[in-house]
N, C-alpha and C positions, 0 to 999 in steps of 0.2 A: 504494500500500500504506500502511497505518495503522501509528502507531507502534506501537499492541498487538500487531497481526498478524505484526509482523517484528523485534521485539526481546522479551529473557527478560531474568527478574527476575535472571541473574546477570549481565546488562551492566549493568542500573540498579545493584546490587552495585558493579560493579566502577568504574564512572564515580561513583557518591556516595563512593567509597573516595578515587581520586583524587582529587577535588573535597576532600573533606574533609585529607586530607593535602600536598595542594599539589605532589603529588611522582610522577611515573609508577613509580619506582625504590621510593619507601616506600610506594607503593600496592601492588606485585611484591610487597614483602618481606613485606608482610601477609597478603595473601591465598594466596602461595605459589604465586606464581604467577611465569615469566618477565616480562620487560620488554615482548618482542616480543608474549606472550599478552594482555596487559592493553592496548596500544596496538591490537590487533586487536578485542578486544571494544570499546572507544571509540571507533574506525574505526567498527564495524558498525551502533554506535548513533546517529553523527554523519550515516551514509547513512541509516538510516530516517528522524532529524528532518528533514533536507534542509538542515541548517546547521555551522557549529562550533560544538563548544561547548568546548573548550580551546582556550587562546594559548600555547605554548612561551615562556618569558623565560627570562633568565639561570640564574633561580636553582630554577626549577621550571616552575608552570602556571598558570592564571589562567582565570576561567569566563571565556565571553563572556558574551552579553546571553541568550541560549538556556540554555545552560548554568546562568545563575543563576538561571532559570524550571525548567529540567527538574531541577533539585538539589533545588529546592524540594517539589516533588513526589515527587522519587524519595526524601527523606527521610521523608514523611511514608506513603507505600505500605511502606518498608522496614519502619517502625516497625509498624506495622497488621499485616504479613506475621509481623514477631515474635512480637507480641500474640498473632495468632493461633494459632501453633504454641505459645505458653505454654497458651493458655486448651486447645488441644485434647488437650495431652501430660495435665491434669488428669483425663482420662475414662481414664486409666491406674490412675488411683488413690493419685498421689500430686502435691497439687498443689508448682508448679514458678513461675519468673517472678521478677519482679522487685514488690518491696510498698511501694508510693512514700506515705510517711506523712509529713504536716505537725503541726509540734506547737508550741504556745506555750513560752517560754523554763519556765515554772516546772515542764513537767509531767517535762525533761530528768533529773529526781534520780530518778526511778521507772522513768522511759518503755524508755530501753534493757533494761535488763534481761527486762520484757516480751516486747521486739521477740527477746533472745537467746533464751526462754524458748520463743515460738513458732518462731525457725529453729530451734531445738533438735529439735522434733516436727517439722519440714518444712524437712529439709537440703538439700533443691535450692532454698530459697527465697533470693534476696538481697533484701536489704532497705539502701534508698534512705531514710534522714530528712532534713528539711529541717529546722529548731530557727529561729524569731523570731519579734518580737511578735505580736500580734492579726492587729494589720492586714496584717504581711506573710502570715500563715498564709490567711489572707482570701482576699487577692487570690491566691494561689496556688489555691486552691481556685476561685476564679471562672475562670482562666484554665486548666483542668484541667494544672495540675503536677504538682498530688499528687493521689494518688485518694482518701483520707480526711485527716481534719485530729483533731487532740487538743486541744482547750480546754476555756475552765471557763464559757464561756456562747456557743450560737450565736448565727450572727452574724444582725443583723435584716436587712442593707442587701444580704444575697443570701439570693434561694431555697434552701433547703436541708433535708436528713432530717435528724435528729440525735435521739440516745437515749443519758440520762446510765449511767452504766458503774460510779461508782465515786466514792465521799466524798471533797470536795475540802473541809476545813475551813480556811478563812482568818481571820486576826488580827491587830489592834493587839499589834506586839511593842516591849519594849524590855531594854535593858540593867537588871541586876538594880539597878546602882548609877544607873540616871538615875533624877533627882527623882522624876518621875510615879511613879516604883512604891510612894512613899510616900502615895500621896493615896490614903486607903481611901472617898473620893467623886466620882472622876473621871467627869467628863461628855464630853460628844462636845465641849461646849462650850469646857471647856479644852483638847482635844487640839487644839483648831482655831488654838489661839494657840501650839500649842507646836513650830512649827519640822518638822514630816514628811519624811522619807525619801519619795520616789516614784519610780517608773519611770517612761520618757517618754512625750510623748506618742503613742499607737497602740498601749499596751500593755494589755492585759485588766483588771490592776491597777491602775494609772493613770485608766480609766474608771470601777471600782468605785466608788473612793476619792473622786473626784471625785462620782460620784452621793451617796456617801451622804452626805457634808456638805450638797448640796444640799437634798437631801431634809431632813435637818434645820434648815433655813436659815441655814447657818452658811459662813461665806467659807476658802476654805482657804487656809492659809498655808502655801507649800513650801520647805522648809531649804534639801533639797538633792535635785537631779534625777541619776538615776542608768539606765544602758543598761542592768544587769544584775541578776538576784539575788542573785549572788553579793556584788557589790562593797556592792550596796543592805544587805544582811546583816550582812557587814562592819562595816561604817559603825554600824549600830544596834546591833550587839554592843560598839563601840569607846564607844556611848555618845553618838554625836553627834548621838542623837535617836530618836524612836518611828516605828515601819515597818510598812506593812501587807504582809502575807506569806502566801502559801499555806506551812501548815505543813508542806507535803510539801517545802519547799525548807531548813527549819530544822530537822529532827531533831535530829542529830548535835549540832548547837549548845544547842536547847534541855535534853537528855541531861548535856550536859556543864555546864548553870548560866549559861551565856553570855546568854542570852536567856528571858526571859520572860512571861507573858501580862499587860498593864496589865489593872487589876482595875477594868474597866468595863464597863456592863449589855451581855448577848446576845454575848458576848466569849470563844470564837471566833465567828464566821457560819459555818455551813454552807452550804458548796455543792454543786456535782456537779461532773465530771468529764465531758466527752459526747465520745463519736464521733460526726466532723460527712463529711457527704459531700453532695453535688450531686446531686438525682435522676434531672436529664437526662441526667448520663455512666454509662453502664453500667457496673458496677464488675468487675475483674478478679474472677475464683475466690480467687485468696489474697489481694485486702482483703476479699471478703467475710467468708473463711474467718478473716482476723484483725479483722473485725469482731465476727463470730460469738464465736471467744476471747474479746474482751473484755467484751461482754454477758455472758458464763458465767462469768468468771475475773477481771474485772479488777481487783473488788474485795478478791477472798481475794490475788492475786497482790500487790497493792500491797500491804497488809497482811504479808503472808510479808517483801518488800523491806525493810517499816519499823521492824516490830515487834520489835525489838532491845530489852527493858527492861533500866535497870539496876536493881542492886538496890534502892536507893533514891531515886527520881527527887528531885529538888529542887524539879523544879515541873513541873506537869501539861504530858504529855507527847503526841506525836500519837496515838500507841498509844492512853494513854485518852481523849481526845476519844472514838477512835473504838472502843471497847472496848465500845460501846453494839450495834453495830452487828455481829455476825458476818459470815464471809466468805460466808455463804451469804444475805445478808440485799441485795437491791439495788431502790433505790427503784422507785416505781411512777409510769412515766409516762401523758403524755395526748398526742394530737395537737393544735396549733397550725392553724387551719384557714388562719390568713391567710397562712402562710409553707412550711407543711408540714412544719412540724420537729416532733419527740415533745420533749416538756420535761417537766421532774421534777412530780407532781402534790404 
């Protein structure tokens, strides 16, 4: 007899329960189940493999060498079996599941509220975010972790769709009181000597900033390396130098005088914002359905987030950057033949 033919998906249940708790007793108490019930289902499943696949020790249980092959498996059918009954409870008419989203550190000042805005309209949904640089959002997305990613430019070095969503204006900031805000003819040339704020390397930001010196052949000079925006922010509000920054992570600061734009040419950059996904992984109904959202909504939703004016701003604010732009207004893209991504035309 085959192991299909003679075991059910609630001994694989119940032996990945055990397996993953280490415990016969905390496996019981989970599934609700007696002691003797649960050692009888692992019994039944030990006689179809033809092996052991638990060790009794002191302190619990231990896979054997079967066991750490049939876990393997029985996790990955468990997960599938879930998947499935999320994707089919959606032809109900309300989708359900779990909405696993990867996002770069700067899109964090906007991103949640989104995410609340959509379980808000779809309260069986939980929602899983993962938050780090570029590169970790990347590799997540190559090794399907997450089912869609949030950045501000797809990635070249994997295949991937991706369609921008929503104005991402980034800029040379600095403290009102650092020098530079006095030079009414600042060039890229002197920002290059003047000590920079960055993020590390693998961060979205960190690569920009690094291109565009090059691109103007100019050497960069780094003050000071920083893991976060926040701290990065910080730092350049305290004065201890000029920061390149998505303005979605500087509001509040900029509002309040803290921070402002150095008065040099093309100063913000406009960017985009994209939903990045993998074409080969079929995507769930709710990332699609919270894809879908943020192609229609992302831009008025962030907007609604940020748009807080005060009465009298001090210095131009993200609101007007983007006050060009209505919430019903969202770029026009093109398809990428080489990689398959849609990028901003």
């Amino acid at each position: 007899m085959t192991l299909a033919k003679t075991s059910s998906l609630r001994q694989l249940t119940t032996f990945h329960t055990v397996a993953r708790l280490g415990s016969v007793s905390l496996a019981a108490t989970e599934l609700h189940l007696t002691q003797s019930a649960v050692s009888i289902q692992v019994s039944g499943l030990e006689q179809s493999v033809g092996s052991p696949l638990l060790l009794r020790t002191g302190r619990g249980v231990r896979l054997t060498e079967a066991g750490e092959l049939l876990n393997g498996y029985a996790e990955r059918l468990l997960t599938l079996w879930h998947e499935t009954s999320e994707e089919m409870e959606s032809f109900q008419g309300a989708f359900s599941g779990t909405l696993n989203v990867g996002a770069v550190t700067s899109s964090e000042y906007w991103l949640p509220h989104l995410l609340v805005t959509f379980a808000g309209r779809n309260p069986r949904v939980k929602v899983k975010l993962h938050v780090g640089n570029r590169d970790e959002i990347v590799r997540s997305l190559a090794s399907h972790k997450i089912d869609i990613a949030i950045m501000g430019f797809p990635p070249e070095e994997l295949k991937v769709a991706s369609a921008p969503f929503a104005k991402n204006p980034v800029a040379f900031l600095a403290a009102p009181h650092h020098p530079l805000m006095a030079d009414p003819n600042l060039t890229m040339a002197t920002l290059a000597e003047a000590h920079l704020l960055v993020r590390e390397r693998g961060s979205g930001s960190r690569t920009t900033v690094e291109r565009l010196f090059r691109e103007a052949g100019l050497k960069l000079r780094i003050g000071s390396e920083l893991s976060s925006n926040e701290s990065l922010k910080q730092m350049c509000a305290a004065g201890f130098g000029p920061a390149y920054l998505s303005m979605h992570t500087c509001t509040l600061e900029m509002k309040a005088g803290q921070l402002q734009l150095l008065r040099l040419p093309n100063n913000p950059v406009e960017r985009q914002w994209f939903v990045v996904r993998v074409p080969s992984k079929p995507l769930p109904q709710v990332a699609l359905a919270f894809e879908k959202f943020l192609l229609d909504e992302g831009q008025m939703q962030i907007l609604k987030r940020l748009d807080q004016r005060p009465a009298e701003p001090v210095a131009p604010t993200l609101p007007d950057v983007l006050a060009g732009a209505g919430p019903e207004v969202r770029p026009k893209a093109r398809r990428n033949g080489s990689n398959g991504s849609i990028h901003a035309a």
